[in-house]
N, CA, C and O atoms as a MOPAC input file, in Angstrom:
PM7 MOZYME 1SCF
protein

 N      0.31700 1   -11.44100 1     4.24100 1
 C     -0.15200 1   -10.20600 1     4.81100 1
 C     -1.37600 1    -9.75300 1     4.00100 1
 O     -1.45400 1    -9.65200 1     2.77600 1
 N     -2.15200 1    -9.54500 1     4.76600 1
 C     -3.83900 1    -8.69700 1     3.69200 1
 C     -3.82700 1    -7.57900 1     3.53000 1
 O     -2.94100 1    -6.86700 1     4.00300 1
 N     -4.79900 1    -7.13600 1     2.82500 1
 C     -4.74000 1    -5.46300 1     2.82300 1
 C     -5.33500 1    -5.04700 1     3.75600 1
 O     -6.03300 1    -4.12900 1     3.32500 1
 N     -5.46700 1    -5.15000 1     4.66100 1
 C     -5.90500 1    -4.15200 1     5.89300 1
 C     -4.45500 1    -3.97500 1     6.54200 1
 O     -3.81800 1    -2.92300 1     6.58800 1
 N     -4.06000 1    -5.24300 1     7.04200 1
 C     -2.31900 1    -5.63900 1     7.15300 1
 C     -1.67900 1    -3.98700 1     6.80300 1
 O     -1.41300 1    -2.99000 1     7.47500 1
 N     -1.61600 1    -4.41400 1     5.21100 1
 C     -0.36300 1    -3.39000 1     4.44500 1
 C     -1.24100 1    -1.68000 1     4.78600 1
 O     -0.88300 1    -0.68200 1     5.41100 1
 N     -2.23100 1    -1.95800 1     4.17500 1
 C     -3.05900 1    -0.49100 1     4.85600 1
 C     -2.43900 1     0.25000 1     5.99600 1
 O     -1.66900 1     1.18800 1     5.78900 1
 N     -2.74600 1    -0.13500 1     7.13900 1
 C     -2.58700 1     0.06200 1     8.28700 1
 C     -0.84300 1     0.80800 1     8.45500 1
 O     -0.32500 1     1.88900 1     8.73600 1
 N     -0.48300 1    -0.45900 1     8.10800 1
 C      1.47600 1     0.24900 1     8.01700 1
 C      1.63300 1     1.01900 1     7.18800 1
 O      2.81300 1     1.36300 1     7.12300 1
 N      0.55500 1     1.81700 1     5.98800 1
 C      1.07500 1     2.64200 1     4.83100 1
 C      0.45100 1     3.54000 1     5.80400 1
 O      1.19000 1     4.49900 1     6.02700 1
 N     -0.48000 1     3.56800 1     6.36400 1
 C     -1.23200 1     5.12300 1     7.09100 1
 C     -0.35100 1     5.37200 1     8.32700 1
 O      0.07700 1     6.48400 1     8.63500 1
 N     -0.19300 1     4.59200 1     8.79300 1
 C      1.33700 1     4.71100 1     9.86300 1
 C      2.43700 1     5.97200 1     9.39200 1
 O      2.71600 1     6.99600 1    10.01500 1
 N      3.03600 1     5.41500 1     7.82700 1
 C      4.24900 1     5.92400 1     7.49600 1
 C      3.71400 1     7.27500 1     6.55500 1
 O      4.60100 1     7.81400 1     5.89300 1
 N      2.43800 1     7.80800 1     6.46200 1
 C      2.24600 1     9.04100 1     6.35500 1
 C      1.22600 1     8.74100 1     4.90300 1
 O      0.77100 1     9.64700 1     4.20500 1
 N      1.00000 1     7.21600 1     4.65500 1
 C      0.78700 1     7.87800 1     2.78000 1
 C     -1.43000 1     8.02100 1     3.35100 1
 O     -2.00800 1     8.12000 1     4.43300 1
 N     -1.81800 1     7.95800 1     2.13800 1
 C     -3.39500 1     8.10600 1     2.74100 1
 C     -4.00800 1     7.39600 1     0.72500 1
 O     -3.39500 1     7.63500 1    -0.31500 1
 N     -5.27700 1     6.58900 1     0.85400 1
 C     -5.89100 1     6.23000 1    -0.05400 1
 C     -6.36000 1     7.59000 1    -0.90000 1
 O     -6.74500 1     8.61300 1    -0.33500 1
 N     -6.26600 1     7.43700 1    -2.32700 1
 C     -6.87900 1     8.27500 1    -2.69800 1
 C     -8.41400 1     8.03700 1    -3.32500 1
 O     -8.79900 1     6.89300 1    -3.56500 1
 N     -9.26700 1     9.21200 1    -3.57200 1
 C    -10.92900 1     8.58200 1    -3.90200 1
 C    -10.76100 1     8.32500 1    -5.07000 1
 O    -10.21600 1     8.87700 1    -6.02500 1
 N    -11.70800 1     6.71400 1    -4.74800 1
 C    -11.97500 1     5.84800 1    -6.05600 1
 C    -12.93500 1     6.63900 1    -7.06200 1
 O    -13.55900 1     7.55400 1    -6.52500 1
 N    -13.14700 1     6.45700 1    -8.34400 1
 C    -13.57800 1     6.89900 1    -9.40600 1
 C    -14.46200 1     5.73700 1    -9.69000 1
 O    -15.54500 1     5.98100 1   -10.22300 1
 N    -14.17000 1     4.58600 1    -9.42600 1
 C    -14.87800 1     3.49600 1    -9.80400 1
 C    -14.70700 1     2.01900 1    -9.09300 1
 O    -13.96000 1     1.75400 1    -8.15100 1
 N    -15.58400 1     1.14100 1    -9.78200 1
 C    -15.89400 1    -0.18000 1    -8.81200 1
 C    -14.26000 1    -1.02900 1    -9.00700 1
 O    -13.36900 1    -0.19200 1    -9.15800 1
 N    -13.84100 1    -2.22000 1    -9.02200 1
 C    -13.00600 1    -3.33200 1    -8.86800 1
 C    -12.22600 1    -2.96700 1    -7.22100 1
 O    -12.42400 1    -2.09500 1    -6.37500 1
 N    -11.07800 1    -4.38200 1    -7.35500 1
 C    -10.53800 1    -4.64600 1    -6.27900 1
 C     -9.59700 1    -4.29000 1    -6.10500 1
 O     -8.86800 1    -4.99500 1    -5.40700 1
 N     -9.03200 1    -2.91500 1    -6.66600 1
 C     -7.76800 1    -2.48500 1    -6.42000 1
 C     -7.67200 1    -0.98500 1    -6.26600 1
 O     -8.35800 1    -0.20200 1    -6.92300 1
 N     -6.79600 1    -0.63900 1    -5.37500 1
 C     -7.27700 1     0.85400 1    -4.37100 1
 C     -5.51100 1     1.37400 1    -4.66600 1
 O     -4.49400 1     0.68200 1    -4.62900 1
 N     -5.70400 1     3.10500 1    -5.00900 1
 C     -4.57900 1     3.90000 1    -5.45900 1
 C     -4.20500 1     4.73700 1    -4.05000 1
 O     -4.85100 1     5.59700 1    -3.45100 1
 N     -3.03000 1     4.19400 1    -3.79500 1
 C     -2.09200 1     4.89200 1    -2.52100 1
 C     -1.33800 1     5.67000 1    -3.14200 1
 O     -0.88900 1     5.47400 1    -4.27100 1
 N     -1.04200 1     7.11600 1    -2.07500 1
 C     -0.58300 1     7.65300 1    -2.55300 1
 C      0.49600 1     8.01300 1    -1.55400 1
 O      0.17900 1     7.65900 1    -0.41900 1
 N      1.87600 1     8.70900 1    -1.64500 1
 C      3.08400 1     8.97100 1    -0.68500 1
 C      3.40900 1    10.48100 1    -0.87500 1
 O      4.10200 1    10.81200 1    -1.83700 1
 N      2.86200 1    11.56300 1     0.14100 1
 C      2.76100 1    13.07200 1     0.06700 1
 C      4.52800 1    13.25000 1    -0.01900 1
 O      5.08100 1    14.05800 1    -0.76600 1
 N      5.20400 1    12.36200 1     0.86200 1
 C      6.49800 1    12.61700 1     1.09000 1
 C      7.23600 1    12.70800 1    -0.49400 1
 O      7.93900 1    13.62800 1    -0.91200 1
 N      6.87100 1    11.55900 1    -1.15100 1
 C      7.93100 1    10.73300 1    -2.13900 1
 C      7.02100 1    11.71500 1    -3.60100 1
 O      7.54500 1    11.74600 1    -4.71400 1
 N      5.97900 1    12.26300 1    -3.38600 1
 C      5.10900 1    12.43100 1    -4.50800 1
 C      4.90000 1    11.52200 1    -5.29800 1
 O      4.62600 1    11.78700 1    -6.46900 1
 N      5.00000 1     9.89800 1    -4.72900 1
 C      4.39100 1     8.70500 1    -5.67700 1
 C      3.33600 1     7.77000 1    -5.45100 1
 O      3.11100 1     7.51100 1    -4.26900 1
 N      2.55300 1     7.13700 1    -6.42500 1
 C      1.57400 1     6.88800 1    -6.16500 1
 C      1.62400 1     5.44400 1    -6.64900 1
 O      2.47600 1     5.26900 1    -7.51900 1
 N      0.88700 1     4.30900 1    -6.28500 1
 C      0.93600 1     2.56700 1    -6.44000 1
 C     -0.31800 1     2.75100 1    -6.31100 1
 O     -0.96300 1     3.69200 1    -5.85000 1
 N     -0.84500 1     0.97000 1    -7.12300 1
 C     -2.39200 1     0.40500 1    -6.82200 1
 C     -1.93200 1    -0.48600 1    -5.63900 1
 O     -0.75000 1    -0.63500 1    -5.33000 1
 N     -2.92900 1    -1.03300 1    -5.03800 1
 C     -2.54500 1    -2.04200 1    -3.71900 1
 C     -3.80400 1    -2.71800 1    -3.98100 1
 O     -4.88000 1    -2.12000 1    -3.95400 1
 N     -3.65000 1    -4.30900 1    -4.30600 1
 C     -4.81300 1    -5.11700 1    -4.63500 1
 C     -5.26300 1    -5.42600 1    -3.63400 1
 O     -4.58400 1    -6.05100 1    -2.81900 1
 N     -7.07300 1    -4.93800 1    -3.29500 1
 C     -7.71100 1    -5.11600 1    -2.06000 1
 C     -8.25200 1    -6.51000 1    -2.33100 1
 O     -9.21400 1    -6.57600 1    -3.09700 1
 N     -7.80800 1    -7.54100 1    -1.85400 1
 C     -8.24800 1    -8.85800 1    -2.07000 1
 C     -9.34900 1    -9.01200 1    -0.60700 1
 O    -10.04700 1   -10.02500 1    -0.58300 1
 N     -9.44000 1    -8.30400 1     0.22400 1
 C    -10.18700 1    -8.90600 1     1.40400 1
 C     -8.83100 1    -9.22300 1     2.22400 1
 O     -7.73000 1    -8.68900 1     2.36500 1
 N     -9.75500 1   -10.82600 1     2.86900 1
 C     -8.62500 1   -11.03300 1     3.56500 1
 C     -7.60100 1   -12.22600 1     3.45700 1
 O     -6.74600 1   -12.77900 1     4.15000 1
 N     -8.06400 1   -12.29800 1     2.42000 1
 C     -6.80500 1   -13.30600 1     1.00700 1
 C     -5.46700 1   -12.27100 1     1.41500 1
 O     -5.52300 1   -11.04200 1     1.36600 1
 N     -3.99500 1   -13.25100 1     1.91800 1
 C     -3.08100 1   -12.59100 1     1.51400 1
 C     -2.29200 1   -12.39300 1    -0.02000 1
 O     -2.31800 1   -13.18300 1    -0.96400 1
 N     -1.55800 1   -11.00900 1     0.07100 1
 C     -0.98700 1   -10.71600 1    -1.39700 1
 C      0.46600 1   -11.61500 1    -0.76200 1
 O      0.84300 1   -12.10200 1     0.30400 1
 N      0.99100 1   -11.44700 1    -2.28300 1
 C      2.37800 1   -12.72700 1    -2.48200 1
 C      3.18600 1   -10.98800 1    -1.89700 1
 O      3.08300 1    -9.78200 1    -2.12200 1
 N      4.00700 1   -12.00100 1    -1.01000 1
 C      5.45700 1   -11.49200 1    -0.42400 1
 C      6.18300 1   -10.08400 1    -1.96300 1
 O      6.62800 1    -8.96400 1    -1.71200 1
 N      6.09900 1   -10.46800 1    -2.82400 1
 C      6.87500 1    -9.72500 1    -4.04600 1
 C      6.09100 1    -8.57000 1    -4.31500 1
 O      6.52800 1    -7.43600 1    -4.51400 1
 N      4.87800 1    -8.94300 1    -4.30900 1
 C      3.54000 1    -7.62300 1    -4.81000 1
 C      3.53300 1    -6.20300 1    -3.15600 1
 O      3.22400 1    -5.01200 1    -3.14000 1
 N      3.98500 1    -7.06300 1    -2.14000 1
 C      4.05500 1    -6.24500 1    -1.13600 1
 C      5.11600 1    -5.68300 1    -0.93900 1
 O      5.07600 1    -4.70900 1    -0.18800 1
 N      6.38600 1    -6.06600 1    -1.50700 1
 C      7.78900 1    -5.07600 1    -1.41000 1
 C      7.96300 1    -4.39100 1    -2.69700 1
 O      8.65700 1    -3.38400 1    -2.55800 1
 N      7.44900 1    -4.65500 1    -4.26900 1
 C      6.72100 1    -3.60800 1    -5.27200 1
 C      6.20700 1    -2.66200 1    -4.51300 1
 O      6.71300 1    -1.55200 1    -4.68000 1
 N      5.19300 1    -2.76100 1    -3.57400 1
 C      4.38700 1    -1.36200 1    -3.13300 1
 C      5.08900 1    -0.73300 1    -2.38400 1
 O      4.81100 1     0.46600 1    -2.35700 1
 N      6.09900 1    -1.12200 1    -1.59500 1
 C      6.88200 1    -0.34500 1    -0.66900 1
 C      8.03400 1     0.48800 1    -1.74500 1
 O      8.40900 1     1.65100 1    -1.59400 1
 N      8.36300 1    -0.23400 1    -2.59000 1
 C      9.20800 1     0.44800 1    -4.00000 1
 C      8.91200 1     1.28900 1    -4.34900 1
 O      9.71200 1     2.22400 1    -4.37700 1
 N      7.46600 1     1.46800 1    -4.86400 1
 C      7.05700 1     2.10800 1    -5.56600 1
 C      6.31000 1     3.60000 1    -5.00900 1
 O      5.88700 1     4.50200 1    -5.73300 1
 N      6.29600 1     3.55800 1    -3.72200 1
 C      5.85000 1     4.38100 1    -3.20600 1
 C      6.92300 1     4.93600 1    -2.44500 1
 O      6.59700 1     5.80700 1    -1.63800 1
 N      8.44700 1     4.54700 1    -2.54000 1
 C      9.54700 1     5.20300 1    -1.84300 1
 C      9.17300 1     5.28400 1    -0.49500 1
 O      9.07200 1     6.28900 1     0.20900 1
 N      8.87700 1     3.47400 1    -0.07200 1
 C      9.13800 1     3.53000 1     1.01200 1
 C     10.63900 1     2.76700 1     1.20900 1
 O     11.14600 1     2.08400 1     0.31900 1
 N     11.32600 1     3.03000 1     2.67900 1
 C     11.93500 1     2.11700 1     3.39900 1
 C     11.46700 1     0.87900 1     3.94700 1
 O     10.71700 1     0.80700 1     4.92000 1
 N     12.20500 1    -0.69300 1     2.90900 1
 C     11.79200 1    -2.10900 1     3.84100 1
 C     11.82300 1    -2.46900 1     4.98700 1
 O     11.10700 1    -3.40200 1     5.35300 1
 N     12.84700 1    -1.67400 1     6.03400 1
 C     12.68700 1    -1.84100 1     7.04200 1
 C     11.79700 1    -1.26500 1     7.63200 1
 O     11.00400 1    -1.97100 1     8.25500 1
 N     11.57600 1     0.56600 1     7.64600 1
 C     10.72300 1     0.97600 1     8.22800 1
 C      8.96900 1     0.71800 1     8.15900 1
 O      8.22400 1     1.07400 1     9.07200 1
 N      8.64400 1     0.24800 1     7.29300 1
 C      7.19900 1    -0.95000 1     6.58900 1
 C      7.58200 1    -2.03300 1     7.23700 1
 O      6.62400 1    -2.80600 1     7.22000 1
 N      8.28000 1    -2.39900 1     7.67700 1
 C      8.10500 1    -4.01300 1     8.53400 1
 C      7.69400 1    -3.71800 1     9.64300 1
 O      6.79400 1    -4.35200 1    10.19400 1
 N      8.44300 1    -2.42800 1    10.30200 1
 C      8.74700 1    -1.88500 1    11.95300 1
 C      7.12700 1    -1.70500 1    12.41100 1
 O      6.49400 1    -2.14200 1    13.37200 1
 N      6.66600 1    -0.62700 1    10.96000 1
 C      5.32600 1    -0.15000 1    11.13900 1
 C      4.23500 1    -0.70100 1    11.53500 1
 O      3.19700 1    -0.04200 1    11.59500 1

């Protein structure tokens, strides 16, 4: 799955990017619901490993099912 992929299903389930401060390849999501916040490595359209994408759903107090559905 890429990050546009996981993007897309995090703006779905309510969370929104927050503004970058600076350059590299990794972008800070944030979850208004859960009040928590994850990096999500913007590789393009290289997919991230299966483990780094259910970390972000962890960590941002999401539900695995409802991130699959999304």
């Amino acid at each position: 799955m890429t990050y546009w992929e996981i993007i897309k299903r995090l703006t779905s389930l309510g969370c929104h990017e927050l503004p970058r401060s600076g350059g590299g390849s990794h972008r800070e999501w944030y979850n208004p619901t859960t009040d928590r916040t994850t990096v999500v490595p913007d590789w393009g359209g290289d997919d991230l490993k299966w483990g780094t994408i259910r970390g972000i759903v962890r960590q941002l107090g999401l539900d695995w099912d409802e991130f699959q559905q999304a």
